[in-house]
C-alpha angles and dihedrals in degrees: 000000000000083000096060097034081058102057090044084069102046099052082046081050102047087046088054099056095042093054088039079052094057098041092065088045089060097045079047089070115081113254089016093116098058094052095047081046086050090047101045092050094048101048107028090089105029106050091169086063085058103046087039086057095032085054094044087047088053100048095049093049093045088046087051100053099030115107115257119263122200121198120232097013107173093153108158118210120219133205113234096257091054086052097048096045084056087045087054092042101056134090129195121233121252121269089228134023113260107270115235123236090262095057091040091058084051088055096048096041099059110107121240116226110218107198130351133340103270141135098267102041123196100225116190109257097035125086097211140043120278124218104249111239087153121077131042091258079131092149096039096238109151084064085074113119081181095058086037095057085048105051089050095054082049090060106046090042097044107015137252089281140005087228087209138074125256099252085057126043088310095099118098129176093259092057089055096040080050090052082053103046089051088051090048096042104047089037097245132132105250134343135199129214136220139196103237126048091214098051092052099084088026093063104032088066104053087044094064101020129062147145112330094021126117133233126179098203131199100241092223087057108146124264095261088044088058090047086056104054092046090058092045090066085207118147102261132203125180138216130202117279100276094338105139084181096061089042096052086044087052099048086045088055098048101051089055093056084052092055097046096045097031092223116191107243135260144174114303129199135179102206120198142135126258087221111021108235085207107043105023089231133123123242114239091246092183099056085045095055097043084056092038087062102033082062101036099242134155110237123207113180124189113234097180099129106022096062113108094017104047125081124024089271088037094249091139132245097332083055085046096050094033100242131151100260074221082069089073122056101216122012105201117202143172117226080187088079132048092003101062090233131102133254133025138267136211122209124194149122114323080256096054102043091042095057085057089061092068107018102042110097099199083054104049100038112036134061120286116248116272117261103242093059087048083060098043083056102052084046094053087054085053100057096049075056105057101021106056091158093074099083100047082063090044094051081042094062096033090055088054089058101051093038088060106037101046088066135103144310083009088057098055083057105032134037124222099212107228099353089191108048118106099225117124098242141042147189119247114215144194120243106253091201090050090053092051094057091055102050111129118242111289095021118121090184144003108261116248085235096050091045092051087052090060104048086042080060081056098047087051098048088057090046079056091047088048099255122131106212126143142202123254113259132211145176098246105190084040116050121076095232112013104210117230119281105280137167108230113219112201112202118215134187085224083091120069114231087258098059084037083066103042087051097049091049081045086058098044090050103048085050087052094049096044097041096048094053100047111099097356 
């Protein structure tokens, strides 16, 4: 009994000192002090508070340490033959989805330029030139030595690209000297530049327009001008295509349901085109802008393919209808067209161009445009300038074309869109009433497909006849109202009247040859 009592104190005794021992180990640490002085004050009077902390200690240390654990883990493990015979089983999926035979005679069918844009082009599979019907080459530009010689001397003294956008290190002099020239030119008071034709509009409308906004909108509006209003999320509302009736009917509309609802007001744009893409015909500006003024709206008109033919100085539709370029509020244009250059501008008021600096995306985050385009284009505005002539020739041959192909018997198969606009270039339709009477038993309509096929034939036959002409093409799952299938003609002054008129008859005769043969 005195045994035991006795070992229970020495091994008391000997805990004692080992805990005495590292006590003064710990007092031994600088700071220590303080933080036994802390502990002892905290917790001598709430014991709950230590064991609370002394238990949360312990669990992270034991979360830290302890081996990961993942739910539902129903991983198989597989041998190596196992993993090779799936390796040898599986087949990736396809890039691209398989193109039907539609798109693949698309893809066959779209000519290869050999060489440079020109008026004779050298296309692969023919052995000699073809006359170019294809492309918006109306003033025959890209035939300048002069512009050529320019843009060359451009690009050894500043560089293919400026590799930076404008609002950075990407502008250059002669961005600033072409911003100049298109104000100038259109009358405006400043104009701003950017680097694609497409993202121009695209951009200009969700600058100015957004949530909440409101754009009456021309139903036959291009492609880019539809991207643009989508990205905008404005509340839309579209007129028929030109029908100053139907847009006074909509503003008209519209200001009612303002006074009956009393809705607060926001920013309000009519949106249309100078030269339908679509149509070939000219909006009537000056009714647009009388109603743009009697309801208070914004109007932003797209001048992609009217700038440079249009006008008697070739401003565009505010130069052909006589109109201050101040009564619209932002003249879009494309310098990829008519002036043989790349990208788009957009000329307003200060206001309006200085916003863009800042709000329009394609400006501000994209590359500014080389400088060897930037100076094609200010040539090109040179030579409308000093070269008037140029679109009296240009109105001559177009109104060959559309003299000869507008008569008969060719007129009772095929429509010429808008044959009296005087826009330089024009779609080239099917009769709807001829295709009608040559459905086959049990068709209530020609296939899109089916009437594509046909007006490709015809492609091909002036290919044959040594005319360069194309089909339009659209985006089908994407525009709001796809237009019928056409063949777009482009008329250029590169052709004297008299070739003008021996292509046109070319064309007419290939579409008689190929229409009086289908479904015979």
């Amino acid at each position: 009994m005195y045994t035991a009592k006795t070992n229970i104190e020495d091994s008391a005794q000997q805990i004692t000192s080992k805990l005495t021992g590292a006590y003064e180990f710990i007092l031994s640490i600088p700071g220590s002090q303080a933080a036994v002085s802390y502990i002892s004050t905290s917790y001598n009077n709430d014991p709950l508070r230590l064991a609370l902390e002394l238990f949360l200690v312990f669990f992270a240390l034991r979360y830290l340490f302890h081996s990961k654990y993942k739910p539902h883990d129903s991983t198989v493990k597989l041998t190596q033959q196992e993993i090779s015979e799936l390796i040898d089983e599986w087949q990736p999926e396809a890039l691209v989805p398989k193109l039907s035979a539609f798109e693949r005679m698309n893809l066959e069918k779209t000519p290869e330029i050999v060489g440079g844009q020109s008026v004779r082009v050298r296309i692969s599979g023919y052995a000699k030139p073809l006359l170019n019907l294809a492309c918006s080459n109306h003033l025959n530009l890209l035939a300048s030595r002069h512009i050529c010689d320019k843009a060359i001397d451009t690009l050894r003294r500043y560089g293919v690209g400026s590799c930076g956008p404008p609002g950075f290190y990407g502008t250059l002099d002669v961005h600033m000297d072409l911003e100049r020239e298109i104000a100038n030119f259109l009358g405006s008071e400043e104009a701003i530049i950017y680097a694609q034709n497409f993202s121009t509009i695209s951009s200009v409308i969700p600058a100015f327009s957004k949530r909440g906004d409101l754009l009456v909108v021309d139903d036959a509006i291009s492609f880019a001008g539809q991207k643009g209003v989508q990205i905008s999320r404005s509340n839309v509302r579209w007129f028929k295509h030109n029908d100053m009736n139907d847009l006074e009917r909509l503003l008209e509309d519209i200001h009612q349901e303002d006074l009956r609802h009393n809705k607060r007001l926001t920013r309000r744009f009519i949106v249309t085109e100078g030269i339908s893409a679509y149509e070939g015909d000219v909006a009537p500006l000056d009714q647009i802008v009388a109603l743009k003024k009697r309801y208070k709206y914004r109007l932003i008109v797209d001048e992609s393919l009217s700038i440079g033919v249009l006008g008697p100085r070739g401003a565009g539709v505010t130069d052909f209808f006589k109109i201050p370029a101040s009564d619209v509020d932002m003249i879009i244009g494309s310098l990829a067209n008519v002036l043989c250059a790349s990208g788009g501008f957009c000329a307003g008021s200060r206001e309006i161009v200085d916003h863009q600096r800042l709000s329009g995306s394609a400006y501000c985050f994209s590359a500014s445009l080389p400088a060897m385009l930037a100076v094609s284009a200010l040539e090109a505005f040179e030579v409308l300038r000093q070269q008037p002539g140029l679109l009296e020739e240009l109105d001559e041959r177009n109104k060959v074309f559309r003299h000869v192909l507008s008569q008969k018997p060719l007129s009772s198969m095929v429509q010429l869109v808008a044959k009296d606009s005087p826009a330089p270039f024009f779609h080239l339709r099917l009769v709807s009433d001829w295709i009608a009477a040559r459905l086959r038993p049990g068709e209530d309509e020609l296939a899109r497909e089916d009437e594509e096929r046909l007006l490709q034939s015809i492609v091909d036959e002036c290919a044959h006849q040594g005319i360069l002409v194309t089909r339009a093409r659209y985006v089908y799952d994407q525009e709001r109202h796809c237009p019928r299938p056409s063949i777009r003609i482009s008329v250029t002054v590169g052709l004297t009247k008299k070739e003008s008129e021996k292509a046109a008859l070319a064309i007419r005769t290939a579409f008689i040859k190929m229409l009086s043969k289908w479904r015979r």
